[in-house]
C-alpha positions as CSV (number, residue, x, y, z in Angstrom):
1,X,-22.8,12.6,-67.8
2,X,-21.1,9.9,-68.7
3,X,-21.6,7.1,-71.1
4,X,-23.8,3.6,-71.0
5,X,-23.0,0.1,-72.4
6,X,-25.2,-3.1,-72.2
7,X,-23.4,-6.5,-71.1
8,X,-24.2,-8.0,-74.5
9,X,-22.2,-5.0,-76.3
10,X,-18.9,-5.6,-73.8
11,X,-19.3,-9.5,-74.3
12,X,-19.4,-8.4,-78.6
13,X,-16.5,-6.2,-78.4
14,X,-14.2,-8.6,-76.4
15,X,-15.3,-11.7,-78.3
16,X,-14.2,-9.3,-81.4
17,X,-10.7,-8.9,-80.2
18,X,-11.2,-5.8,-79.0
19,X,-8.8,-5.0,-76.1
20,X,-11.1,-3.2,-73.3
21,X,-9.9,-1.7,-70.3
22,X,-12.8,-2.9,-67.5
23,X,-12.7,-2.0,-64.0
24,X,-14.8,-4.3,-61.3
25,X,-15.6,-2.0,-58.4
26,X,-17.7,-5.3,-56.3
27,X,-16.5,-6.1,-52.9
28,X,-13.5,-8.9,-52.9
29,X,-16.1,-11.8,-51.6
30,X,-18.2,-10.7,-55.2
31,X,-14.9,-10.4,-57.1
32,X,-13.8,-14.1,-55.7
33,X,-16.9,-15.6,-56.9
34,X,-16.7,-14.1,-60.2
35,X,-15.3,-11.7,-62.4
36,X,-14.8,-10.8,-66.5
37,X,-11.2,-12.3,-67.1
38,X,-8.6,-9.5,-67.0
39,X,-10.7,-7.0,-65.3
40,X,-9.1,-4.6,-62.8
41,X,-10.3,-4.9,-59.3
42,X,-10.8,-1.7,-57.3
43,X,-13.8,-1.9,-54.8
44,X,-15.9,1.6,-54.8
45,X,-15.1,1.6,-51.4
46,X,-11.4,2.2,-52.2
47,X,-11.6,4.2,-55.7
48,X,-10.8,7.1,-53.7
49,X,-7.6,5.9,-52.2
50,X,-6.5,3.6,-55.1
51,X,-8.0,6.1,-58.1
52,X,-4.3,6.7,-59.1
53,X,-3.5,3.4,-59.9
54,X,-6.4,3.7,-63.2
55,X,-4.0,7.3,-64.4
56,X,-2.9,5.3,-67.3
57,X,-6.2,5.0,-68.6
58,X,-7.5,8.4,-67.5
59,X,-7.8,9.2,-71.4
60,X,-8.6,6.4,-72.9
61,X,-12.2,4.6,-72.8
62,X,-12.8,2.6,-69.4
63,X,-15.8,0.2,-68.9
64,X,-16.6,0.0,-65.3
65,X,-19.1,-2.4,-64.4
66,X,-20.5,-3.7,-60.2
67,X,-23.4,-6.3,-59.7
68,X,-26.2,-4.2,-60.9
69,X,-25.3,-1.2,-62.1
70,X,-25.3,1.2,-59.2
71,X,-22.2,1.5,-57.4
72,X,-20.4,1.3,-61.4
73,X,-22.5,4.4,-62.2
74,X,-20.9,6.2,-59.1
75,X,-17.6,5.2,-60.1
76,X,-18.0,6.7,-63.3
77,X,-19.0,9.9,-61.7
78,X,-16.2,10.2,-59.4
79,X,-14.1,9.0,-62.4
80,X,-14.6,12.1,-64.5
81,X,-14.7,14.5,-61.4
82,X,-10.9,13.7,-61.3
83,X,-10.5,13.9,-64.9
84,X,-11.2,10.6,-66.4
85,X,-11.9,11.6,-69.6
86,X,-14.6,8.8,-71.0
87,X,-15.9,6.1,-68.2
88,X,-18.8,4.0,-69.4
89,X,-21.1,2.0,-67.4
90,X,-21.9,-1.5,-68.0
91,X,-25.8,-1.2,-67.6
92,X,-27.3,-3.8,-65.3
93,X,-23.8,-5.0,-63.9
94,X,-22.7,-8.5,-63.7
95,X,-26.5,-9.6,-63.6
96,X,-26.8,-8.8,-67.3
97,X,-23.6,-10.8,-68.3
């Protein structure tokens, strides 16, 4: 299983200076209406192919957020089945932000 975060906790971390490694996985029409500023953009569609390009952070804490929470939760999963060590899923999506 993999870990859960709430909006409001990202938002408190970045605001912190935290620097967080976030990964959209929305379609590009969602993306190009709005995103969290410095996000990486990988539609869930495309994970599979484009998975590789995330390797850098494949040990390191990665916050992975879609529009309501759904399609970020099976990123997560398909994150650690090729051995992303700690994906966490923004709860609620971009809704919550």
């Amino acid at each position: 299983m993999f870990t859960q975060i709430t909006a409001a906790q990202v938002k408190q971390r970045l605001e912190a200076g935290e620097k967080l490694t976030i990964l959209d996985v929305r379609r590009q029409e969602e993306w190009d209406e709005f995103h969290i500023d410095n996000a990486i953009h990988i539609p869930l569609h495309d994970l599979e192919d484009r998975w590789e390009e995330l390797s850098e952070h494949k040990d390191h804490e990665i916050v992975v957020y879609c529009r309501s929470g759904n399609r970020s939760s099976q990123a997560c999963m398909f994150l650690q089945i090729v051995g992303f060590t700690n994906p966490v899923n923004m709860r609620g999506g971009i809704l919550t932000w």
